[in-house]
C-alpha positions as CSV (number, residue, x, y, z in Angstrom):
1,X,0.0,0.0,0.0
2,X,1.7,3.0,-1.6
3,X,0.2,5.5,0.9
4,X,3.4,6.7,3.1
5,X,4.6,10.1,4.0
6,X,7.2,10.1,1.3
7,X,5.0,8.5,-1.2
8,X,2.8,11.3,-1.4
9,X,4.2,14.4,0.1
10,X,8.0,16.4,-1.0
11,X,8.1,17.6,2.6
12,X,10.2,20.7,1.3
13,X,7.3,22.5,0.7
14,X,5.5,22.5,3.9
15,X,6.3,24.2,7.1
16,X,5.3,21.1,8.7
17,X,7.9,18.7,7.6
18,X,9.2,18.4,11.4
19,X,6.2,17.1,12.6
20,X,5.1,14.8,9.1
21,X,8.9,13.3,9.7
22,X,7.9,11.5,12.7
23,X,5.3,9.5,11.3
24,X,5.5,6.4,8.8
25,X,1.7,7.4,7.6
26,X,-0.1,10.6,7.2
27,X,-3.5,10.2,9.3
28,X,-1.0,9.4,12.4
29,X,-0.2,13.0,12.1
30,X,-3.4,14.3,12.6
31,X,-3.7,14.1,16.4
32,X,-1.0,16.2,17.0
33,X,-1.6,19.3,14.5
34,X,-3.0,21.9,16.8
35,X,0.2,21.3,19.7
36,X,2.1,21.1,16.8
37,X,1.1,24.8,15.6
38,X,1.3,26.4,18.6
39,X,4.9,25.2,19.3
40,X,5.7,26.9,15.5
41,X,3.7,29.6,16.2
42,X,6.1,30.6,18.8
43,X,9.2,30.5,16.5
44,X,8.0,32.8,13.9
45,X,10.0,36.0,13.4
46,X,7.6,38.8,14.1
47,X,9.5,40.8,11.1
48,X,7.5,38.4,9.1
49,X,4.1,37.3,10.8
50,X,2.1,39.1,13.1
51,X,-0.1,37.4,15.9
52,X,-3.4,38.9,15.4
53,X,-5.5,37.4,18.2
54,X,-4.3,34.2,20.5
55,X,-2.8,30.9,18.6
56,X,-3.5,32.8,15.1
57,X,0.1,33.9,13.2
58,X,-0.4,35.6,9.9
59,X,2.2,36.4,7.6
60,X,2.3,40.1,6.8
61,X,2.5,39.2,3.0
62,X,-0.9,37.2,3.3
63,X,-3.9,38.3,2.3
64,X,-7.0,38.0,4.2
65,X,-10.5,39.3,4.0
66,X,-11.7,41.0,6.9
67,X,-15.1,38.6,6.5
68,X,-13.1,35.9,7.5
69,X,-13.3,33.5,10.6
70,X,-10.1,32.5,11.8
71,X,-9.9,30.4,15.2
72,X,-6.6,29.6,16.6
73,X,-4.1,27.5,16.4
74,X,-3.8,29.0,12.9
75,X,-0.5,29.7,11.1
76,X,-1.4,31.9,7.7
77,X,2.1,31.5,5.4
78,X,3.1,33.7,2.8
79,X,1.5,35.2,0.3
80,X,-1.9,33.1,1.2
81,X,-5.1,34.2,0.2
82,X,-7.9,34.0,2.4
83,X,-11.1,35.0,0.9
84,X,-14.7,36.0,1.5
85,X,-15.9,34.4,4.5
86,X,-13.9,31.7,5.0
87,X,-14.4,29.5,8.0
88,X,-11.4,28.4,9.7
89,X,-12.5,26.5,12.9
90,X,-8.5,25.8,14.3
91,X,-5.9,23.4,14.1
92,X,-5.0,25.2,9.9
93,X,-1.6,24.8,9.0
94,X,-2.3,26.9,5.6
95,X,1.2,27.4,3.3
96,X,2.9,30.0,1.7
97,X,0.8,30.9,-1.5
98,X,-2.2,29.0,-0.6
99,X,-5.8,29.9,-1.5
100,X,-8.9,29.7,0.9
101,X,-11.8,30.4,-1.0
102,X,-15.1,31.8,-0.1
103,X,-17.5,29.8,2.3
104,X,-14.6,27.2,2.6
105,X,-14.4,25.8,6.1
106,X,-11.1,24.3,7.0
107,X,-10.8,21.9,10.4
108,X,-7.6,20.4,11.5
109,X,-5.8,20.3,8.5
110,X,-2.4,20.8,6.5
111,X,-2.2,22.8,3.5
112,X,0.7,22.7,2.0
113,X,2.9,25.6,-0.5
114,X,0.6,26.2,-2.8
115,X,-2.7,24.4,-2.3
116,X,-5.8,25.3,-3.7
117,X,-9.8,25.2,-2.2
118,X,-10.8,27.9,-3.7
119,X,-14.7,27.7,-3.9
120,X,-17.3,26.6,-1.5
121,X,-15.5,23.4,-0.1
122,X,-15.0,21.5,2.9
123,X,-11.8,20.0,4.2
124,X,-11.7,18.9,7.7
125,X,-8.9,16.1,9.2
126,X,-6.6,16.3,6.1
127,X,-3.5,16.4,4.4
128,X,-3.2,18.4,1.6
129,X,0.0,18.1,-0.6
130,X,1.7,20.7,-2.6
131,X,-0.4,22.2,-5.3
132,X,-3.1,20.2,-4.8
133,X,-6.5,21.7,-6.0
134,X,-10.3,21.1,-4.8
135,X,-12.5,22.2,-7.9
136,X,-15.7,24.4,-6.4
137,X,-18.2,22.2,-4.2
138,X,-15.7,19.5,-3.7
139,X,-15.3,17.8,-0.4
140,X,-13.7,15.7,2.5
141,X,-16.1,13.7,4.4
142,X,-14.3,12.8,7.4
143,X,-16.9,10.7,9.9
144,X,-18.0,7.0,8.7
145,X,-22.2,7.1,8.7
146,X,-21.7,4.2,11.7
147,X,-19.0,6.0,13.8
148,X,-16.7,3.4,14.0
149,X,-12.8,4.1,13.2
150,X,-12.0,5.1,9.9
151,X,-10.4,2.2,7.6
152,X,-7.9,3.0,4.3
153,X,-8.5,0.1,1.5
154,X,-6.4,-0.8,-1.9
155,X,-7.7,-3.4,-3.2
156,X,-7.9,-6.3,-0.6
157,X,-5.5,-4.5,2.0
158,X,-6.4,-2.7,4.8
159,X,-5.4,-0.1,7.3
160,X,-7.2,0.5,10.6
161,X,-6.2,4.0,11.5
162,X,-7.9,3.5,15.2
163,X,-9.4,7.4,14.6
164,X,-12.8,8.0,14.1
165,X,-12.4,11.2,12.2
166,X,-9.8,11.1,9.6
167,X,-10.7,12.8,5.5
168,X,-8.5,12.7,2.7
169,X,-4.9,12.6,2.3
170,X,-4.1,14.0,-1.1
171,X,-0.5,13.7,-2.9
172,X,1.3,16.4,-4.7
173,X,-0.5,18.0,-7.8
174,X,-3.8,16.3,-7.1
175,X,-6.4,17.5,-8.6
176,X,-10.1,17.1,-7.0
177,X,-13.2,17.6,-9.8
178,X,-16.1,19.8,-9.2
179,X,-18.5,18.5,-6.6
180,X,-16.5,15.8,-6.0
181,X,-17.1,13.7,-2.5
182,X,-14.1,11.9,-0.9
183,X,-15.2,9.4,1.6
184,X,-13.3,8.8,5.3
185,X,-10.2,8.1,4.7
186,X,-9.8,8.7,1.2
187,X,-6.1,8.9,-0.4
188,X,-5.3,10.5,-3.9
189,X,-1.8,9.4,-4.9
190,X,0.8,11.9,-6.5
191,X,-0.2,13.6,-9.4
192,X,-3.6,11.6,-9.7
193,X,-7.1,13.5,-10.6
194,X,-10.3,12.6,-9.9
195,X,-13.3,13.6,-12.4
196,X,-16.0,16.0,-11.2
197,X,-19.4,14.5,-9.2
198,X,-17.2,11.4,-8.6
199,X,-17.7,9.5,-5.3
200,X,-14.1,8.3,-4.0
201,X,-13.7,6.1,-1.6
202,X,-10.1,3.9,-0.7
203,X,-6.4,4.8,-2.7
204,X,-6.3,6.1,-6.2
205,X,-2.8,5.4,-7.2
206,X,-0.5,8.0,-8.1
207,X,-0.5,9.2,-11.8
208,X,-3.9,7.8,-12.3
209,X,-7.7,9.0,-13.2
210,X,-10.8,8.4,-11.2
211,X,-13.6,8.4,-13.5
212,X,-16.2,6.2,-11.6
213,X,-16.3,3.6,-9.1
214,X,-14.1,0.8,-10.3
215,X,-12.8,2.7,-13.1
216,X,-9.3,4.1,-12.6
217,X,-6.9,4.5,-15.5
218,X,-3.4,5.0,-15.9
219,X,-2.6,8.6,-17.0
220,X,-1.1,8.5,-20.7
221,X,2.5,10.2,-20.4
């Protein structure tokens, strides 16, 4: 199962490469986001990032519209966009050039450089890897209808993550379709894009489609 740290993520291009280093897969990370935040928060030169209200750090260069909700911990990087009422409910790690689009809500999440949800989408207990993009409506449903702990399937293997709350992890470059839904723990392999309205559910490999259920293809190089 192809769905490791290094296998998805190039940990250069996230400010929380300390904390993604300690674990062998990305869901183990989610536990510790918030404590993790507040301990960088703390470290950031204050030439750079100012702390506008407790737990929330927001780089000067950022951009953020005054009808957003922001609730700490919260680090804002670089150059970020955060748009027309946003909802940011804590535990955001959002990265340098990032967009948050309007009516987003983010919970407990990692963003990293360059990530875009840009329109109307949800993304709670995720990982989100560099230059990924959510087309407009698309989501991460992150609570199994039955409550028990969320499970990650390829194939006939499977991964027990012992959390009841755990979304999508999604590689490097992948790209989400319009109104796309992407069931508890869903992972999107490097470079891998899912068409719009699809249902996902279990790992799309890396350099792959995701037309339908049961219907992945091989991207042509």
């Amino acid at each position: 199962m192809k769905v490791g740290i290094f296998q998805l993520y190039d940990l250069e291009q996230t400010m929380a490469a300390p904390l993604l280093k300690t674990v062998e897969m990305p869901w183990q990370a989610l536990p510790e986001i918030g404590s993790f935040i507040l301990g960088l928060g703390k470290t950031l030169d204050p030439a750079e990032y100012d702390q506008v209200s407790e737990n929330v750090w927001i780089a000067k260069s950022a951009r953020v519209a005054p009808t957003a909700f922001i609730n700490g911990p919260c680090v804002i990087g670089r150059e970020a966009q955060v748009r027309h009422c946003a909802f940011i409910r804590g535990n955001a790690l959002i990265g340098e050039g990032a967009v948050v689009g309007n009516s987003t809500e983010l919970k407990n999440v990692i963003l990293f450089n360059g990530v875009q949800v840009p329109h109307y989408n949800y993304v709670g207990d995720s990982i989100l890897g560099y230059k990924a993009h959510m087309g407009a409506g698309s989501i991460t449903s992150n609570v199994k209808a039955d409550k028990t702990s969320v499970v990650i399937r390829d194939g006939g293997e499977c991964l027990d993550t012992g959390m009841k709350k755990v979304g999508a992890m999604l590689g490097d470059y992948a790209e989400i379709g319009c109104n796309a839904v992407l069931n508890p723990g869903t992972v999107i392999g490097r470079n891998s894009q899912v068409y719009p309205t699809a249902m996902v559910r279990g790992v799309v490999p890396e350099n792959s489609i995701f037309k339908n259920t049961g219907e992945i293809v091989r991207k042509r190089q």
